[in-house]
N, C-alpha and C positions, 0 to 999 in steps of 0.2 A: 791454627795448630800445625807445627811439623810434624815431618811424618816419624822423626825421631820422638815426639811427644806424643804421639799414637801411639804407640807403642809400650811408654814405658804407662802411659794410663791406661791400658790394655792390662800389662800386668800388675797396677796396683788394683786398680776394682774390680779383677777375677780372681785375684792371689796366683798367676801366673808366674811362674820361676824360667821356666826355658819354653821361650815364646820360638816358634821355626816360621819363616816365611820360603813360599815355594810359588818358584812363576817357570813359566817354560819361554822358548825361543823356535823359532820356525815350525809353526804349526801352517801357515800360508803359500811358505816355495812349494815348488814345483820338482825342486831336486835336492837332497841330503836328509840326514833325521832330523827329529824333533829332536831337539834338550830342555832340558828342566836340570830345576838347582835346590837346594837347600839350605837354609843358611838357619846358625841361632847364633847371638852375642849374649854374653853376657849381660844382664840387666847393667844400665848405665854407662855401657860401653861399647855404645853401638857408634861407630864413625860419621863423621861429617860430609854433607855431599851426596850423599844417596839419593838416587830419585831414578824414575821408572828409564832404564835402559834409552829407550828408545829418544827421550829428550837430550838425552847427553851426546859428546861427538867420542866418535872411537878414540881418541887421543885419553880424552876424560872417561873412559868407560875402562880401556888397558891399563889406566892407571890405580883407580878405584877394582879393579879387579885384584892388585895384589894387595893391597888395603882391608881388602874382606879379607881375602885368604891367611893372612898374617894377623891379622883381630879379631877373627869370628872364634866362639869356643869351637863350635863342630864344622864344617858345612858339607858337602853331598852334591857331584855334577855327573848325571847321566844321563842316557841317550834310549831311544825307541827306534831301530834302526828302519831303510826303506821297505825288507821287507816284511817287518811287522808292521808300520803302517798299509800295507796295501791289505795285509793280512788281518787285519785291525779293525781300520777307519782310521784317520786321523786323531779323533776325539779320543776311541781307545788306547791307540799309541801312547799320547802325550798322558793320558795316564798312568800308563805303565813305567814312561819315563820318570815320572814324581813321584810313584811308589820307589823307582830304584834309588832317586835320588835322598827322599825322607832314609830309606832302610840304609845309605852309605852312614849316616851320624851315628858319631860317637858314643850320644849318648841319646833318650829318647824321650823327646818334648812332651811338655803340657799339653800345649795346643799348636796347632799348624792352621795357618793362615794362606789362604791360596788363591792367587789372583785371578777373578771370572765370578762367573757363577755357576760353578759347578764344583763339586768334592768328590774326589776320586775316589772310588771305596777302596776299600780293606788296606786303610793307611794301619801306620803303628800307635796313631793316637789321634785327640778328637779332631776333626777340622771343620773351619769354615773358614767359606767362602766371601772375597772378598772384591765388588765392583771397583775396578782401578784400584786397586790394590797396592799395586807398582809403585805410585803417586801414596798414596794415603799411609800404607807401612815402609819403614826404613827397613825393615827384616826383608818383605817381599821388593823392594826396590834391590837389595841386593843381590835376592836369588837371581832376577830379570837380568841384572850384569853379569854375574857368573854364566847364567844360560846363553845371553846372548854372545859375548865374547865368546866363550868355550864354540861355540856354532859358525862364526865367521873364521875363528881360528882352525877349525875344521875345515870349510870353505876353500881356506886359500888352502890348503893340503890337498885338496881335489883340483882345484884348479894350476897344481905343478901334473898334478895326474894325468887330468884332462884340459887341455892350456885351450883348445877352441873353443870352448865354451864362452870360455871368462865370468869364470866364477868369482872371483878375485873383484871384479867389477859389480856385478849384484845379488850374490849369496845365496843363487839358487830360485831367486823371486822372479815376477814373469813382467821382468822390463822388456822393450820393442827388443833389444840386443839379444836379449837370452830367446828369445821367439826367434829371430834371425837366425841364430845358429843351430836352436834345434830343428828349422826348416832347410838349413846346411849340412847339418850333420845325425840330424835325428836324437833317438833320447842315447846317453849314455847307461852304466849299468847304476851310477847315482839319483838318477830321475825316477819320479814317481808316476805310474804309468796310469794308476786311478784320477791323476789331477791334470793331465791329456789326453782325457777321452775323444775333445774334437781336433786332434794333432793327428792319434791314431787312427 
């Protein structure tokens, strides 16, 4: 089954009408927010190519970004910035982020489908949770593109900011490179100070 056929047999045997998929991007670095995304299509008009972010290459990922954005009925890209995640946890952050991204739609889903296994409370309508998710719904394969792009695209904006770093290179994640430089140059004011406790 595709993940485009999950879907839409998701909404024939629950009588689902505006199905939402919501997955996040950078819960893992070391430096920038979290993003989460929202996405709903129209029933039977969910695009071609979809699948979880991270198997795709940036070229395929920039390109399916405007793809969603020009075909989805509604969608919703928001952020938990650094210092609500310190302020947070993580886990809270990136919930706050999918609450902000669900509440950006236009209109207000049946059900919301959200990649993990966890449900964020006090969404605007029911959700569950869904193990790879990414992979299994074409709805949630979307959001993971929108979050993930919108996140790197942010990235390299910090990285015209802060050029030592080189973020532009690994997006904030803890390659040998990015350890090198925050042993050269220490944390900037985009790094997350809870996920270098043995730096500091």
């Amino acid at each position: 089954m595709t993940n485009r056929e999950y879907d839409e047999l998701l909404r024939r045997e629950e009588g689902i009408a505006l199905l939402c998929g919501v997955d996040e991007a950078g819960r893992g670095p070391l430096a920038g927010p979290v993003f989460a995304a929202a996405v709903i299509f129209r029933p039977g008009e969910t695009p071609q190519g979809l699948d979880d972010s991270k198997k795709l290459s940036e070229k395929k990922r920039d390109a399916l970004f405007d793809v969603i954005c020009n075909s989805a009925l509604t969608y919703g890209i928001a952020s938990a910035s650094v210092e609500e995640i310190e302020e947070l946890n993580i886990l809270q952050a990136t919930f706050l982020a999918m609450r902000r991204a669900v509440d950006m739609l236009s209109v207000t889903p049946d059900r919301i489908l959200i990649d993990g296994n966890r449900v964020p409370p006090e969404l605007s309508a029911t959700g569950r949770y869904l193990i790879k998710g990414d992979s299994l719904s074409a709805s949630i394969g979307a959001a993971s593109i929108l979050a993930k792009v919108s996140r790197d695209r942010y990235m390299l904006e910090m990285d015209a900011r802060y050029p030592q770093y080189a973020f532009a290179k690994h997006k904030g994640y803890g390659t040998a490179l990015h350890y090198e430089r925050l042993a050269q140059y220490g944390l900037s004011p985009i790094h997350r100070p809870s996920f270098l406790k043995k730096i500091l």
